[in-house]
DRENZADO-668235 format. One line per 10 residues: number of its first residue (from 1); their letters; for each residue x, y, z of C-alpha. Coordinates in steps of 0.05 Angstrom, whole numbers. Layout:
<pts>
NUM	A	X/Y/Z  ...
</pts>
This chain:
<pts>
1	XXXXXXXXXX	-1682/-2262/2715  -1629/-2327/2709  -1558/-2316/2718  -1567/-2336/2636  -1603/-2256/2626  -1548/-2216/2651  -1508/-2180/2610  -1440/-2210/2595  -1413/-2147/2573  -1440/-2106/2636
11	XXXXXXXXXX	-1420/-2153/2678  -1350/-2151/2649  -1347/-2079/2655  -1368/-2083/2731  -1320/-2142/2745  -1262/-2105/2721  -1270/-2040/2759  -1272/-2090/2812  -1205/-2131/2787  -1246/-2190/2786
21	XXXXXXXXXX	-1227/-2231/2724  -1264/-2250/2672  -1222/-2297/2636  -1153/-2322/2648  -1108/-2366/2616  -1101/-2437/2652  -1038/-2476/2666  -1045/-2509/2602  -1045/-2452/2559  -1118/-2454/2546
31	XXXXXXXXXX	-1168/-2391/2546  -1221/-2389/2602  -1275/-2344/2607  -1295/-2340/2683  -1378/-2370/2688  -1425/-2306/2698  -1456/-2348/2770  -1378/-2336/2798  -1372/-2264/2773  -1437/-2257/2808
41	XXXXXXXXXX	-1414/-2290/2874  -1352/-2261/2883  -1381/-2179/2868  -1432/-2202/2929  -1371/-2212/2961  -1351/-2150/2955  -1424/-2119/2972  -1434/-2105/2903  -1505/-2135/2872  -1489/-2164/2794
51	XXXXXXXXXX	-1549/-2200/2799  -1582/-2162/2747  -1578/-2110/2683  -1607/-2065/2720  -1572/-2075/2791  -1499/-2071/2750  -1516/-2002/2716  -1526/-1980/2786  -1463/-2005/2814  -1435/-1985/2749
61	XXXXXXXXXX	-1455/-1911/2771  -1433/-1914/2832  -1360/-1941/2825  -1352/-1895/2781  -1381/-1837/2825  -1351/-1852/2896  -1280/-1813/2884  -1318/-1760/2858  -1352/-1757/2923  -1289/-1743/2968
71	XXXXXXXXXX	-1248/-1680/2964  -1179/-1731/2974  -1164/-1810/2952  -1170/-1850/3015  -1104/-1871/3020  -1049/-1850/2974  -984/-1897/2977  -923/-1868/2927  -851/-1884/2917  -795/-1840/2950
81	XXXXXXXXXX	-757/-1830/2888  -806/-1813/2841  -872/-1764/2841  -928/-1795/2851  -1000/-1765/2816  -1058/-1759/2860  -1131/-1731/2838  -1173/-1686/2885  -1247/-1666/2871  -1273/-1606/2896
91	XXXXXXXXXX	-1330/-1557/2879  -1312/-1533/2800  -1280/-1465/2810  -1257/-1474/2867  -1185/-1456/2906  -1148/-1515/2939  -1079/-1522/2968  -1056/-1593/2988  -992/-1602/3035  -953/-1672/3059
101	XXXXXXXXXX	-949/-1671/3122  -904/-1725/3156  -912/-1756/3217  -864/-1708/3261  -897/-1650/3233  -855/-1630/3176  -894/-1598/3118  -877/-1608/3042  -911/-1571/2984  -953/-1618/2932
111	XXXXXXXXXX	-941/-1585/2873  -1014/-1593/2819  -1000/-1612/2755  -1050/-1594/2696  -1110/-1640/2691  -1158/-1637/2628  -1210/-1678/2664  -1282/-1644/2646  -1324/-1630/2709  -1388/-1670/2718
121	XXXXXXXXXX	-1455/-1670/2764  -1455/-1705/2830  -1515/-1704/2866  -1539/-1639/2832  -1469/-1610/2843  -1412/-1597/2794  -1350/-1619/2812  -1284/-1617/2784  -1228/-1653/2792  -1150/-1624/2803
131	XXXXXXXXXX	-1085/-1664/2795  -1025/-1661/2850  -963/-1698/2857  -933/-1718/2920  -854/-1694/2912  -799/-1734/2894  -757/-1749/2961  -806/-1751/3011  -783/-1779/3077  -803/-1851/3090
141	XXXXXXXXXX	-860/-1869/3135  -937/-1860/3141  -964/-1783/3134  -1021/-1739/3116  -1033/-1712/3057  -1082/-1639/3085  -1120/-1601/3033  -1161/-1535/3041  -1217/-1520/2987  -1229/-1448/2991
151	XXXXXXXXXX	-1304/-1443/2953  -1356/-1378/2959  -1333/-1347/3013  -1327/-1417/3057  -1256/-1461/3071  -1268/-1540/3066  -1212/-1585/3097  -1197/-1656/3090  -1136/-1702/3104  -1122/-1767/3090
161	XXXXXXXXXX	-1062/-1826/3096  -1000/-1825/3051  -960/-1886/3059  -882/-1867/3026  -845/-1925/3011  -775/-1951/2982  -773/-1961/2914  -723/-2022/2922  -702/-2052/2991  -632/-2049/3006
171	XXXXXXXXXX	-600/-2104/3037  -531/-2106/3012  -503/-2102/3084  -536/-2166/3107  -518/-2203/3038  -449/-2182/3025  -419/-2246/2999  -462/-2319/2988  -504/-2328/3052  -528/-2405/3074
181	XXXXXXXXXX	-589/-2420/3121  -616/-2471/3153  -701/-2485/3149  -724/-2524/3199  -800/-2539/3230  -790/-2505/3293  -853/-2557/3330  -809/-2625/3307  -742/-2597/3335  -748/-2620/3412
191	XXXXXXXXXX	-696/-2628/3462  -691/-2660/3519  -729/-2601/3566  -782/-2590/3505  -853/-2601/3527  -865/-2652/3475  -861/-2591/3429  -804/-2549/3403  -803/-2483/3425  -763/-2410/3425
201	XXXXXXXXXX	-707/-2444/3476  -696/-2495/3424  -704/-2439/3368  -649/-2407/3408  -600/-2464/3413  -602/-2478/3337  -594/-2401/3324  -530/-2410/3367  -511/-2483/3344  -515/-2455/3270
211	XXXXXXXXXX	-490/-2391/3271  -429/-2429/3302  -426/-2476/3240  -423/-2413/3192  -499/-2410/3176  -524/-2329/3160  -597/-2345/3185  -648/-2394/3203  -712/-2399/3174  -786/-2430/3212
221	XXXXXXXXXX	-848/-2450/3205  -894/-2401/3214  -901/-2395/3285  -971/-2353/3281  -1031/-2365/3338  -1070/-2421/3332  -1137/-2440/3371  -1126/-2418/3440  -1162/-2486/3482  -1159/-2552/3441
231	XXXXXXXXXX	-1164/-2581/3395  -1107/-2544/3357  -1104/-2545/3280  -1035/-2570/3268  -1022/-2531/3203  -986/-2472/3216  -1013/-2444/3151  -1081/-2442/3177  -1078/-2398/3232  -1127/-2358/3274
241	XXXXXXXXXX	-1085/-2297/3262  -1018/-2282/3225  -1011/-2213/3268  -993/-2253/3349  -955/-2313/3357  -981/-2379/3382  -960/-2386/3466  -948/-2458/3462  -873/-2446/3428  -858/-2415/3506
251	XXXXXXXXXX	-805/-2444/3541  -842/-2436/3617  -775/-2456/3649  -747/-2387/3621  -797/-2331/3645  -761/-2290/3691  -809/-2298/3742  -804/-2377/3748  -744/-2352/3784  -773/-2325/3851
261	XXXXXXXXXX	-830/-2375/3857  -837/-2408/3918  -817/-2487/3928  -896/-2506/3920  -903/-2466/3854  -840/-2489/3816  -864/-2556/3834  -930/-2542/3798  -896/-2520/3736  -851/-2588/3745
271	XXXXXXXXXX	-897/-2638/3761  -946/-2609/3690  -890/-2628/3655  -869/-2692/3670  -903/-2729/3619  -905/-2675/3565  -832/-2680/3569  -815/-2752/3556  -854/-2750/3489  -793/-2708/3467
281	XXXXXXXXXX	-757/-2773/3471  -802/-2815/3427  -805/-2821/3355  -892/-2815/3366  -936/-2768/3323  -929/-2696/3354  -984/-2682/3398  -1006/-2609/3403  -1071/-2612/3450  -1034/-2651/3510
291	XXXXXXXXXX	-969/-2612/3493  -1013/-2549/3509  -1063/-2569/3557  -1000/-2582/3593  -961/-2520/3585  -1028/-2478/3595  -1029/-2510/3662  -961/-2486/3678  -971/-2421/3651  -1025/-2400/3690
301	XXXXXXXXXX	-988/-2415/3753  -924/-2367/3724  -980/-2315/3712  -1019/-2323/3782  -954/-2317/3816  -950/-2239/3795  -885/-2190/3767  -846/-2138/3796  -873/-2069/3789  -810/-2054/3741
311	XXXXXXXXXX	-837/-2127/3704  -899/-2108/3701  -889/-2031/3674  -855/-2067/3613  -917/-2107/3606  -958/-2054/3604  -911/-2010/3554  -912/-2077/3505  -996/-2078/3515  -1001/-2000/3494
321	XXXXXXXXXX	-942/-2011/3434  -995/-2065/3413  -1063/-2036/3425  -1120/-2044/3409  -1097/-2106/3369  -1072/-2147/3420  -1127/-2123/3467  -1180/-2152/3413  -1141/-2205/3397  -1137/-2232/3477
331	XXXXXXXXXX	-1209/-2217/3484  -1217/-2273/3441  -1179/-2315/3461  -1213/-2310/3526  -1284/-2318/3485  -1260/-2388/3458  -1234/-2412/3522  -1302/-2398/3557  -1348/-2408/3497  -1309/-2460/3450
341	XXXXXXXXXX	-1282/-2442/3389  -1359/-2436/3353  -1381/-2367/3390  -1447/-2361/3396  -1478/-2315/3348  -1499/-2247/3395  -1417/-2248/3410  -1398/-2254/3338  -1396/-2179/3328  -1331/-2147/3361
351	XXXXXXXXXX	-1370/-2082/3368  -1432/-2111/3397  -1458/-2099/3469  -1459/-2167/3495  -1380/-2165/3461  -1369/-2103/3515  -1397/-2127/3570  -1359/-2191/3567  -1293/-2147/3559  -1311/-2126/3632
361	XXXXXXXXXX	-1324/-2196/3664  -1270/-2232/3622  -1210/-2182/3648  -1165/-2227/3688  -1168/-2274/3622  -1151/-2212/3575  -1099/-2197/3623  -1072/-2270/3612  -1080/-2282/3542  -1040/-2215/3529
371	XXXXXXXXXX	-987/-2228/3580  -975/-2293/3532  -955/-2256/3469  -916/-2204/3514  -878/-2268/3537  -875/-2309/3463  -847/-2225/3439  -791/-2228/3496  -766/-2306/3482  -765/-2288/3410
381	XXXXXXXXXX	-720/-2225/3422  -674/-2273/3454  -665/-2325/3398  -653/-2271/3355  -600/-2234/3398  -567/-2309/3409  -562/-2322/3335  -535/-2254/3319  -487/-2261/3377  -471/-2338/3350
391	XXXXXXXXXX	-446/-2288/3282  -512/-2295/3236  -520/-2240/3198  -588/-2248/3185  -610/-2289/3245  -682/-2326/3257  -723/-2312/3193  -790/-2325/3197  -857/-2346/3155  -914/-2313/3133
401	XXXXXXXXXX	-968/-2353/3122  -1018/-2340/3059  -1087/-2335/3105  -1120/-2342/3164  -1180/-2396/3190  -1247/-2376/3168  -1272/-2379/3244  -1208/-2344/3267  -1184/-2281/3318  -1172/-2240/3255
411	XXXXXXXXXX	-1237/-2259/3214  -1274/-2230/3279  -1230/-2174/3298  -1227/-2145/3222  -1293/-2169/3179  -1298/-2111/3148  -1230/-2129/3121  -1252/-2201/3087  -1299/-2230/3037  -1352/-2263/3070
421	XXXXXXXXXX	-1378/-2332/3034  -1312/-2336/2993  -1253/-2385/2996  -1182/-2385/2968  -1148/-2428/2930  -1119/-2444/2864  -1142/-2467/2799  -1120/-2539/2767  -1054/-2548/2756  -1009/-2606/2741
431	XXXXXXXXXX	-994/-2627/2814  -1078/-2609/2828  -1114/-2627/2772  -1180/-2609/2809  -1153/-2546/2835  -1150/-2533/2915  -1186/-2488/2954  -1150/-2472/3025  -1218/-2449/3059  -1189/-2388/3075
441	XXXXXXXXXX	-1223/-2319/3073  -1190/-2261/3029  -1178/-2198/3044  -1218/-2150/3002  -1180/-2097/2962  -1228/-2049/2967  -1233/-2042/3041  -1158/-2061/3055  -1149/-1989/3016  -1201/-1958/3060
451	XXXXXXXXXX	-1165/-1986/3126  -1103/-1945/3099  -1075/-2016/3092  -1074/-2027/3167  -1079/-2103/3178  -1026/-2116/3125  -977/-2060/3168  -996/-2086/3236  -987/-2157/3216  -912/-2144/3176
461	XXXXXXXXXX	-890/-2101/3239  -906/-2154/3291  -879/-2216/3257  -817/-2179/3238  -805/-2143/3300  -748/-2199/3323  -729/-2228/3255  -677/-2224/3203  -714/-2243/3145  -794/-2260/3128
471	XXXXXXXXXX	-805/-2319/3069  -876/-2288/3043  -913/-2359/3032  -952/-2352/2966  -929/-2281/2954  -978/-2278/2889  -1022/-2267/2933  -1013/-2185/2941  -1011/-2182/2871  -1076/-2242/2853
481	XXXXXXXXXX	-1116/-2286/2892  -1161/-2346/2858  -1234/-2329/2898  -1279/-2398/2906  -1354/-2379/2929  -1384/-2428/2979  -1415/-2481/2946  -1379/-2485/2882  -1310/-2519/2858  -1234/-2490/2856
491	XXXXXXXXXX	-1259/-2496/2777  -1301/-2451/2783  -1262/-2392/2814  -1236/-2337/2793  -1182/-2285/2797  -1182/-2223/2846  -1130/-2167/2831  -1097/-2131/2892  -1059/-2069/2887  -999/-2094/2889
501	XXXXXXXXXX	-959/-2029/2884  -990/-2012/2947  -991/-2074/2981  -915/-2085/2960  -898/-2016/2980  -915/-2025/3052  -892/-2086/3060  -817/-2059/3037  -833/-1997/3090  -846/-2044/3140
511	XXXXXXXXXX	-780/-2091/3130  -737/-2034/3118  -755/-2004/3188  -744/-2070/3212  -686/-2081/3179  -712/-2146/3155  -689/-2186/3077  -756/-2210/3037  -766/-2276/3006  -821/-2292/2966
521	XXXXXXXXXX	-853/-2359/2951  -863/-2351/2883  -872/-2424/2855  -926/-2455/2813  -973/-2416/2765  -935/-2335/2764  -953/-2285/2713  -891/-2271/2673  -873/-2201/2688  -895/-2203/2772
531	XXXXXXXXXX	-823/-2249/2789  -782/-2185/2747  -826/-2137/2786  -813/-2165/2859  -740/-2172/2831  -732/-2093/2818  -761/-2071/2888  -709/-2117/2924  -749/-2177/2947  -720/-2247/2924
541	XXXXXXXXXX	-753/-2306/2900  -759/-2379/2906  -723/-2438/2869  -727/-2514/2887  -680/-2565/2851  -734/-2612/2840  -777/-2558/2803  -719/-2531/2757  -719/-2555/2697  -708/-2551/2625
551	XXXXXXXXXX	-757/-2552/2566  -740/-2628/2553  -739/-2637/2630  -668/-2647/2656  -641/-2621/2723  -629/-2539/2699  -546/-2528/2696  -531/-2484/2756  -516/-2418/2709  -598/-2414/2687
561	XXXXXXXXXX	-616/-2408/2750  -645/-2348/2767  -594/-2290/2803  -648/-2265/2849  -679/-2320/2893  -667/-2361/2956  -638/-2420/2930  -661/-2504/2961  -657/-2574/2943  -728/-2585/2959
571	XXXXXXXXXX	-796/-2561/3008  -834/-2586/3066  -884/-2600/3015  -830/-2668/2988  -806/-2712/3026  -736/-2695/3045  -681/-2705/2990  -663/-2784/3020  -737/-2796/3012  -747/-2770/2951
581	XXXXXXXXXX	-690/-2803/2911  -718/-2858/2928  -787/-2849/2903  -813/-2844/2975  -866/-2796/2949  -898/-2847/2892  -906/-2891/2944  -940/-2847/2988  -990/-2816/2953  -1006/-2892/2922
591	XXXXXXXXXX	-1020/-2907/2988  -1053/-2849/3003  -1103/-2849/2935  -1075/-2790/2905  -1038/-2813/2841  -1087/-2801/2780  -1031/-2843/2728  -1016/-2913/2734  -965/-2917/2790  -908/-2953/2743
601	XXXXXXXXXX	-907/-2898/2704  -901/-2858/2758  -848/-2891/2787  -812/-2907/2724  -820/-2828/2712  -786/-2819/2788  -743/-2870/2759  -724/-2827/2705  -722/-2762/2747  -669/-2799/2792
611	XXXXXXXXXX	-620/-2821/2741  -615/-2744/2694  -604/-2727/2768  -544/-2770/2783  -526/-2763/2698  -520/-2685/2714  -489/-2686/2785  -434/-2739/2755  -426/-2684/2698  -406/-2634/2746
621	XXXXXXXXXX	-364/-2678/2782  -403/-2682/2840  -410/-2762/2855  -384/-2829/2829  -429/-2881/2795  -443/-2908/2859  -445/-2865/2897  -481/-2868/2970  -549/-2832/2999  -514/-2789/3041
631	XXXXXXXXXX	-462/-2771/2981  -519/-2759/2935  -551/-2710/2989  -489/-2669/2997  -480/-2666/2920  -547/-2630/2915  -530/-2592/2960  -465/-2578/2928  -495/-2563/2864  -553/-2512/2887
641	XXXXXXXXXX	-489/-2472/2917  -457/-2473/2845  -520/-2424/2820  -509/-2352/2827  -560/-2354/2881  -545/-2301/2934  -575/-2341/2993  -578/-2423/3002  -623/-2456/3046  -611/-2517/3069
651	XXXXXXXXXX	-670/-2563/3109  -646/-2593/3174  -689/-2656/3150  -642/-2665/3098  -589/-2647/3151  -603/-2708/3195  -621/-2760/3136  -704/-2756/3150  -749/-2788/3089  -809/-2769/3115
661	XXXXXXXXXX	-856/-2703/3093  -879/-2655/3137  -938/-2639/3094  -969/-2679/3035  -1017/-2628/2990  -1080/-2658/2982  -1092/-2697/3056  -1118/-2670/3115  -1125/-2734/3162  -1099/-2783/3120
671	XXXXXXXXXX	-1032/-2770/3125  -1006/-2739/3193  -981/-2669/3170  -951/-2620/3209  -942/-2674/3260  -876/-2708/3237  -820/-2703/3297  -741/-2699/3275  -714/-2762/3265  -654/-2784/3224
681	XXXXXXXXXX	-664/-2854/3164  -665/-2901/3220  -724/-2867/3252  -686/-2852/3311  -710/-2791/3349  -660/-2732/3340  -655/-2670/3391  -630/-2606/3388  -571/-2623/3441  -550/-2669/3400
691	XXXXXXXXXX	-551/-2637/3329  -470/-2612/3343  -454/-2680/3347  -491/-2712/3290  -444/-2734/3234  -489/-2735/3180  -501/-2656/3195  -431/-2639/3208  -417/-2679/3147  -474/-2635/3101
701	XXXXXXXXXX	-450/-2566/3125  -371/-2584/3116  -388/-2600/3052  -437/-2534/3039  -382/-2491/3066  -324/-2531/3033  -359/-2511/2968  -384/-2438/2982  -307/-2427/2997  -290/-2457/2932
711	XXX	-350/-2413/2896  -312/-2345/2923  -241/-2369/2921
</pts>
């Protein structure tokens, strides 16, 4: 049978109990129906066979028959000021009781509610199904939900997770008033000690510097693991893991322990840093492999040279708080580092015994490898504490990438948790007219439920453990995902649906434990009614300058913008606003290939863009008719602060008068992304010592806080 002889309208039925679409509408209002070959490849995916009529009635039957086969839903995850309606199937006639039980052992009643659902055969066995609802007011956190089915004579018990969440996060306290950041690419800000890298100390001296200058937070890169030997992928949006943090942001100088080394082991740590350290002082592509090789070096020495028993209790303390996690996680790292980052195939399965018995002989390296994120968790408390201390009230914010590297720590450690033979992307859009796929692995929706929504929980708590505030990177992403099988085109994808209730619900648990404001990258291609949605359960969205605009496509006044968002002139994906005004980015991506128009009429459109820019900055009284780069900057800037944006980000590229991206879409070693080191327009290296004396920035934030003082007088 040819993927031609399957049932379009089985299919459909299948997909959708799935959420797999079937048809979407594309960015140019056109209708799409989804290609019966993906709807088949991305239910295998799932471990579901569509590959014929008859296979799809029996999945069919199945879907449909698996909550029938458990006395409780696996996971359950309501609101705490509503009731929340749960179904339990149990022998027909049959007693049952079901209690919430929370996680210190307080018991609340689950009231059932009538339910009209007709009983049906299971296996030769009629069951019936029984509706409850988890009370209003439930304590916040991650519970049980017990239930005993009394039947014949014999008691039955079951228990599963309940996940309560907030319906909205509250973060009035942290946003009282108009709040300004500053985003900065924590690798490309060195100073003068960096090891050809920046890292937390540097993170920590802008979280001072700024907090200083009046600035509520600072936002990063994502500052996730990447491959633990070289080469490292410089991307920090394709990580090996989003949970632990990549080691080579330490500052060696600042473990404790460097402290009480002898002469001949501080001179180790010295003399592997010598030349590391003097690229800090050159405007040279950022280096990552030597930058770590070297640091490794040093590191190892710090870690040979032992801890005080009170040192190494609190090791051990952060290692159990972890589990089994970060005990995975270091096993392997220590797999890579002997074995190179393709592991053979026998070690491929985490569970397997070849996977054990290299747990035994690889100790000493799990030992290391975890000692590294306990070290990366303590330096990253301390930038926090410094920019808090500097008066932030949000302090370092970090970034949560959208996926993780096919051949990663969290692709072995969790498969059960991905689609295998699937990558994700998006479909054509204006900017990609081919559509992208980021060759990352999704997580499937159907097992992330079964996990009780573990790796999502385990990743939010760790990366916002020491943070003020997370920017969600692609945050369509827990509510759709656009699926590419292997082997065919972004094209010829299709959309996956999430449960986004869910998936939001414990994200907003997780930051309101951690005390922790939400952003969400919500640009490009959003359904209409998801940016309303993450608006009413507290978590704010995204708006660029550059990308707000009106139907006949003029710079938006600052009154439409939206109320609810984190407010910037532009993103790492641009080249930084002195760049970009003028038309730095036509002439890069001619030079790169990427222009699909004539490149006059690009640049006569950039042309364009640039002078309804200047037109509507001069309307508001913002700049002469001649005015300067640097005035031009600062009026942006200026003018994103006159929206009724709560928070306003500002990028330290932009700061220091950079023109060059960090990242152009569409490369990956033609252009050197992820790799571009702070300098201001003259291409003159700037550090982070230096950055209080820099008159372009002192200049930029005078003006940002000259006008936020106007906006509240």
């Amino acid at each position: 049978m040819t993927h031609g002889d399957v049932s379009r309208r089985l299919i459909r039925s299948l997909a959708d109990s799935y959420g797999v679409a079937t048809d979407f509408w594309d960015f140019d209002g056109n209708y799409r129906e989804i290609p019966v070959a993906t709807l088949i490849a991305v239910l295998k995916a799932m471990g579901v066979d569509a590959s014929t009529n008859q296979s799809i009635k029996h999945e069919l039957k199945i879907h449909t028959e698996r909550i029938w086969r458990r006395i409780l839903p696996s996971c359950t995850v309501a609101r705490n000021d509503r009731e929340t309606v749960f179904q339990v199937h149990i022998p027909h006639g049959a007693r049952v009781l079901v209690d919430a039980v929370t996680d210190d052992g307080a018991t609340f009643g689950v009231r059932q509610i009538e339910d009209f659902t007709e009983p049906r055969y299971i296996d030769g066995n009629l069951l019936g199904q029984a509706s409850f609802a988890v009370p209003e007011g439930m304590p916040l956190g991650y519970h049980k939900l017990k239930a005993r089915v009394e039947h014949n004579g014999k008691v039955a018990q079951a228990q599963a997770t309940l996940i309560v969440t907030p319906t909205r996060l509250n973060v009035s306290d942290k946003l009282a008033g108009r709040a300004w950041g500053m985003m900065a690419q924590l690798y490309s800000t060195r100073s003068r000690e960096s090891w050809g890298i920046g890292d937390t100390a540097d993170l920590a001296e802008m979280g001072s510097l700024f907090g200083d200058l009046g600035a509520d937070f600072l936002l990063v890169n994502p500052l996730h693991a990447a491959e633990p030997v070289e080469p490292m992928t410089p991307s920090p949006y394709l990580p090996v893991t989003r949970r632990f943090f990549n080691p080579i942001y330490i500052r060696p100088e600042d473990i404790r322990e460097v402290a009480y080394m002898s002469g001949p082991q501080r001179s180790l740590v010295t003399w592997a840093a010598e030349n590391v350290k003097k690229m800090s002082l050159e405007n040279h592509i950022i280096d990552r492999d030597s930058a770590w090789k070297a640091k490794r070096e040093a590191l190892e020495v710090i870690f040979a040279a032992g801890r005080s028993h009170m040192r190494q209790r609190d090791f051990e303390r952060f290692r159990e708080m972890e589990g089994e996690g970060l005990e995975d996680f270091a096993l392997w790292c220590a797999l890579v580092e002997k074995y190179g980052n393709n592991l053979p195939q026998h070690l491929q399965n985490v569970d397997s015994p070849y996977v054990a018995r290299e747990r035994r002989a690889l100790q000493e390296r799990i030992d290391f490898w975890a000692w590294l994120q306990w070290v990366m968790d303590e330096q990253l408390k301390r930038a926090q504490e410094e920019a808090r201390m500097a008066g932030m009230r949000i302090g370092i914010s970090h970034d949560l990438a959208v996926g993780v590297h096919p051949c990663g720590a969290d692709v072995w450690m969790l498969p059960d948790a991905f689609a295998q033979g699937i990558g994700v992307g998006a479909p054509p859009d204006m900017y990609n007219q081919q559509g992208q796929n980021w060759s990352q692995p999704p997580w499937r929706p159907d097992t992330l439920e079964e996990m009780d929504y573990a790796p999502l929980r385990d990743m939010a708590r760790t990366v916002m453990r020491h943070a003020g505030l997370l920017r969600v990177d692609h945050i369509m992403g827990l509510f759709r995902l656009w699926w590419i099988p292997d082997g065919m085109s972004p094209v010829e994808g299709t959309y996956v649906r999430y449960n986004h209730e869910a998936m939001v619900g414990v994200l907003l648990l997780e930051a309101h434990m951690a005390g922790v404001v939400v952003v969400g990258e919500d640009l490009g291609t959003v359904e209409p009614w998801v940016r309303e949605y993450l608006s009413e359960r507290g978590i704010f969205g995204t708006s660029v300058f550059w990308f707000e605009k009106d139907h006949a496509g003029w710079p938006k006044q600052p009154d439409d913008y939206r109320t609810d968002v984190l407010v910037s002139v532009d993103t790492h994906d641009l080249p930084p606003a002195a760049g970009y005004i003028a038309g730095e980015h036509v002439d890069l991506r001619e030079s790169l290939g990427l222009l699909v128009q004539p490149v006059e009429q690009m640049r006569e459109e950039a042309n364009e863009e640039r002078r309804r820019v200047e037109y509507r900055l001069r309307e508001h009284s913002l700049i002469e008719k001649d005015a300067s780069e640097r005035e031009i900057v600062e009026a942006l800037h200026r003018y994103v602060v006159r929206t009724r944006s709560p928070m306003i980000q500002v990028s330290l590229v932009n700061a220091v008068g950079e023109r060059r991206a960090q990242n152009q879409p569409g490369t990956d070693q033609e252009y050197p992304n992820w790799r571009i080191p702070l300098a201001d327009g003259t291409e003159q290296v700037v550090l982070v010592e230096d950055l209080a004396d820099n008159p372009r920035l002192v200049s930029l934030v005078n003006a940002l806080n000259d006008e936020i003082g106007s906006a509240q007088g």
